[in-house]
N, C-alpha and C positions, 0 to 999 in steps of 0.2 A: 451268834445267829447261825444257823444250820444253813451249810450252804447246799445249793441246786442243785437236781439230780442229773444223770446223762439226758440225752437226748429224748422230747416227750414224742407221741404223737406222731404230730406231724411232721410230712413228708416233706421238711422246709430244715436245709441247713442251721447252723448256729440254732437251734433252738432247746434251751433246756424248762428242766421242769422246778418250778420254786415251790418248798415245801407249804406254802399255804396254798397251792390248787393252781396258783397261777402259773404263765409261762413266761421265761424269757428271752428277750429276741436279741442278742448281741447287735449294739449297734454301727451299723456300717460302715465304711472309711469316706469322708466327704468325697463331694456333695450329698453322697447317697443318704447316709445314716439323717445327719441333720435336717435332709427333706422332709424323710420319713418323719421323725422326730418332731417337725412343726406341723407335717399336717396332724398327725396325731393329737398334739396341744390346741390345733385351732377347732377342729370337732369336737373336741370334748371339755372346749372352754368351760370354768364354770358359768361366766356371763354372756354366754353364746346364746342368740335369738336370731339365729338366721335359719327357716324354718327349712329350708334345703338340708342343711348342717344335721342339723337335729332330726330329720327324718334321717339323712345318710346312717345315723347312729346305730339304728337297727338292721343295718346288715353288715356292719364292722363287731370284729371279738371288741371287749368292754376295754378300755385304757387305764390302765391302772398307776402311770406317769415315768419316772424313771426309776433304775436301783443297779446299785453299783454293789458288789462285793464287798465285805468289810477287808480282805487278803489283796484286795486289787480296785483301791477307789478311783483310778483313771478308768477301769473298765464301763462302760455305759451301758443298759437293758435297757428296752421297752421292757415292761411290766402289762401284759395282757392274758385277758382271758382263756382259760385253756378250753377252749370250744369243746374237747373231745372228752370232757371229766365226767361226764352223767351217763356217758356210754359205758356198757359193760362189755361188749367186741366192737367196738368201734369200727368202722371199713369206710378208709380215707382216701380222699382224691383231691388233687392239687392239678387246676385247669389255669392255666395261662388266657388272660381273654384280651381281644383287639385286634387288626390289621398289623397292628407293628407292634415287634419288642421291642423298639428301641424309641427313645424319645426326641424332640423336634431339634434339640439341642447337640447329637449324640455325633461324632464325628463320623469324616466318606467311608473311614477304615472300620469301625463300630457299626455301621450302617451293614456294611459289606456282608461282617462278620455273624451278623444277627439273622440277615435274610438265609443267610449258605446252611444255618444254624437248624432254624426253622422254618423253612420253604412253603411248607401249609399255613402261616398264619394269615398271611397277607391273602390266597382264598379262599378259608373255610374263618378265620377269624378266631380262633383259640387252636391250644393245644396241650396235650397232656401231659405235665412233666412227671406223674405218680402216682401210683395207686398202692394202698394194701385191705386186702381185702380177706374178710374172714370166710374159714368153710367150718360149715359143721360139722362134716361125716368125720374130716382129720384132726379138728381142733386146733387146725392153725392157720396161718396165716400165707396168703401167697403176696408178692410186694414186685412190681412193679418202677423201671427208674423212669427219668427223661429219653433214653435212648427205645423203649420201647414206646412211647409217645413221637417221636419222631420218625417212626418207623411205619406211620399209619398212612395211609394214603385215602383221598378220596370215598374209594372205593372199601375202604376198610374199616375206616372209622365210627361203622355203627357199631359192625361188631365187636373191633376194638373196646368202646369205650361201657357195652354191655356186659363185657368181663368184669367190669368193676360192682355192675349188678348183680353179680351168679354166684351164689354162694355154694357150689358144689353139689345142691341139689335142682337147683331150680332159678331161674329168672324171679327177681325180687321189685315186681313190677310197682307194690306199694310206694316203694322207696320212690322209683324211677315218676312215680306220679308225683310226689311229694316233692322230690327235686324241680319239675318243671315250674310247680306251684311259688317256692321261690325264688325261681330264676324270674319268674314272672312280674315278682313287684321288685326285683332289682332294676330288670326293663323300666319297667313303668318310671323308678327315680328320674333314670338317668334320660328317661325321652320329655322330664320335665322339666330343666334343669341343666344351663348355660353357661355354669360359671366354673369348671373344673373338669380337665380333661387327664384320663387316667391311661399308662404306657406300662407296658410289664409288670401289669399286675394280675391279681390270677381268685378263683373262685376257689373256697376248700368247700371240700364235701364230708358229711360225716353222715353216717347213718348205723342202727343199730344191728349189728350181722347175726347178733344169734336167734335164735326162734322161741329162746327161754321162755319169751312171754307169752307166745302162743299156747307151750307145751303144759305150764304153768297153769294157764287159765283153764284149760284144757279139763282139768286134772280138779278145776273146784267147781263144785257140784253148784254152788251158787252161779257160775258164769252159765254153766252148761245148763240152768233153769232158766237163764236170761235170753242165751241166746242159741241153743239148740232146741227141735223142734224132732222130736223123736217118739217112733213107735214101738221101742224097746225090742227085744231080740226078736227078730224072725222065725220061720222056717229052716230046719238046720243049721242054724247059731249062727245066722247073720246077723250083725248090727247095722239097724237101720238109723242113720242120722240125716236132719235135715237142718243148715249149717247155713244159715241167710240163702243163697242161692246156688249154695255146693250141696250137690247129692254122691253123700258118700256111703260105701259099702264096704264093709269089712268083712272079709271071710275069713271063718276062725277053722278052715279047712285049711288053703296054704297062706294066711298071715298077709295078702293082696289088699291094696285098697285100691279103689275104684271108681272115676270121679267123672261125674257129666253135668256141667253145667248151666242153669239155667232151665232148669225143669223141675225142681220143686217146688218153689213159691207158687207156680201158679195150681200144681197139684194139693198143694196145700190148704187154698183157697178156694178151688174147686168143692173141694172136700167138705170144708167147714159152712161153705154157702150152701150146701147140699144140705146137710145136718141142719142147719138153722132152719131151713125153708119148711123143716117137718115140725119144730116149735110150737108148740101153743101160742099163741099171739095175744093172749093177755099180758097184762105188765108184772102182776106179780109170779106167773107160772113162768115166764123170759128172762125173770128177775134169777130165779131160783135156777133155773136151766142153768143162765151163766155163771152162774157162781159155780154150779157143779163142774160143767164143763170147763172153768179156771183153776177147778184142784186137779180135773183128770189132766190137763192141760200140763200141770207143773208137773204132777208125778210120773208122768211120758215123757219129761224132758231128763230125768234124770240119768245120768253114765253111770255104772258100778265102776269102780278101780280095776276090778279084774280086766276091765276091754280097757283099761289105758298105760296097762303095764306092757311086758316082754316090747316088741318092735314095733308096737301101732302108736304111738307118741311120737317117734322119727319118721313114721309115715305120714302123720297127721302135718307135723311143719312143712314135709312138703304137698300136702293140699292148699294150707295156709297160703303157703306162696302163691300159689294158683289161682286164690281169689282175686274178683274180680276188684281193681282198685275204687270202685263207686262203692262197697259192701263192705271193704275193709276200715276198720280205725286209720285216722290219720298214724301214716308211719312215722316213726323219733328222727324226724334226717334236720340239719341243720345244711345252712350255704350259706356262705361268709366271704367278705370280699377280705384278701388279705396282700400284703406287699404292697405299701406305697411310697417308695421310692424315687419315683418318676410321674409323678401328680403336679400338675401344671395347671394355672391360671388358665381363663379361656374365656371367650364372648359367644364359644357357637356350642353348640351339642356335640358328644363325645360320638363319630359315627361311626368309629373303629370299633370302638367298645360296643355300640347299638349293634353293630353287625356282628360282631361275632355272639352277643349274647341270642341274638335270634337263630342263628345256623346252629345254638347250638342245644336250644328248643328244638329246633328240628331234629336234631339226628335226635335227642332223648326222645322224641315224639315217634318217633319211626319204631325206635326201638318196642315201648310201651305196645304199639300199633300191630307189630306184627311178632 
């Protein structure tokens, strides 16, 4: 058997990478490992019908059981999902969530040690032990430890934790929506749901950092049929494009693009309700109108290659950024609840975990906002 590669991914100690996709999580020295270890086997029972359990499922990586080394079979791995495998620049973040890292159990000295540790948990409710995050313009990667996670204060922590957004050109607000969306029904689990209270465990974030796929789509005349709305080259070899609700201008004078918001849709429509209004108003002459009007329509959508070669492609990702998150495609971000090692029986609702999961809606809400 081929054994595991160095370290994958994620910004999570002991973790390697096993050649079939998956990852392995070295397991812990008791109590910890063994915790982890059962809750892992009680979610993913096969005869599980505890319909808490079974929702939990979807926002934990997939459980794949145990695996030991064939060179070292006292060794013990969780066998899980490698969340970050479908990404092609992956940009990862590793959020600590709850009032306390430390659990109900945990000694005066551990208690001590944890609060001196991370002083913001107990009033803001998470905290950032990691991030790597991809840029475009350099092609690599800037990383983030725990010590710049505890270096955030209050007062810093929006913009802190918007670095993990900014891909070098631009705030990647698609993303920062997408994230809240599933912080959103992680909330919703746990404000239903009584019987499991969760201690130093943390949210991973993954989302896709290159703009590949903008640039990509960009570039085929089929998307640019579908979803730009264009009056082909202007006055002085402008290119005029109308981009859902980005109006952009390209001057092939100095190579600038130029983007104002929220004023072509309705120019758009102005336009076209104008034109219609002059119609014949029979059925078959409106018939034939529109059909005409649906070829002049596609063949004014089309881009030559020539406006998407030299620098207007890396200008283009960053308008892309700039769209409005209600007009963009849902962005690739996944959130995952990971680390449970201090997962505890319980009668009440988790309100450490509740709270920090909302404060931290807010700061990504803040961020999105302004």
């Amino acid at each position: 058997m081929e054994e595991p590669s160095g370290p994958a991914l994620y910004p999570c100690p002991g973790i390697l990478q096993h050649p079939d996709g998956t990852v392995l999580k070295q397991l812990q020295p008791p109590p910890r490992g063994p915790r982890e270890q059962e809750f892992y086997n009680k979610v993913y029972a096969a005869d599980c019908c505890d319909s808490v359990l079974l929702e939990l499922r979807k926002y934990l990586p997939k459980y794949f059981g145990n695996w030991s080394p064939p060179t070292a079979p006292n060794d013990l791995y969780l066998k899980l999902e490698d969340v970050t495998r479908k990404f092609n620049k992956p940009c990862i973040m590793d959020v600590k969530i709850g009032q306390k890292s430390y659990d109900p159990y945990a000694s005066a000295e551990k208690i001590q040690q944890q609060i001196s540790k991370y002083p913001l948990m107990e009033d803001i409710g998470f905290l950032v032990l990691g991030m790597r995050v991809y840029h475009i313009h350099s092609d690599s990667y800037e990383t983030q430890n725990q010590h710049y996670g505890r270096s955030l204060t209050k007062e810093t922590i929006k913009d802190g934790m918007s670095r993990f957004f900014h891909n070098g050109y631009c705030l990647r607000k698609d993303a920062v929506a997408a994230s809240i969306q599933k912080i959103e029904k992680i909330l919703q689990w746990f404000e239903s749901q009584e019987q499991l209270n969760f201690y130093a465990s943390s949210l991973l974030f993954v989302y896709e950092g290159s703009c590949h796929l903008a640039a990509t789509r960009l570039s085929d005349s089929t998307l640019a049929e579908k979803r730009v709305v264009s009056k082909g080259l202007l006055q002085d070899g402008d290119l005029l494009e109308y981009n859902n609700n980005i109006h952009v201008i390209n001057s092939t004078e100095n190579g600038k693009i130029e983007a104002s918001v929220g004023k072509s849709l309705p120019k758009i429509y102005a336009f076209h309700k104008k034109v219609y209004s002059k119609r014949h108003h029979s059925q078959i002459s409106l018939k034939a109108e529109n059909l005409k009007q649906e070829n002049e329509w596609k063949n004014s959508t089309r881009i030559s290659q020539e406006h998407l070669n030299g620098n207007v492609i890396p200008q283009l990702e960053k308008v892309f950024c700039h769209m409005p998150t209600e007009t963009k495609e849902n962005a690739d971000v996944e959130v995952r609840m990971i680390d449970f090692a201090h997962v505890f029986p319980s009668n009440t609702k988790d309100k450490g975990y509740i709270y920090g999961l909302k404060n931290l809606i807010t700061v990504l809400q803040n961020i999105l906002d302004n």
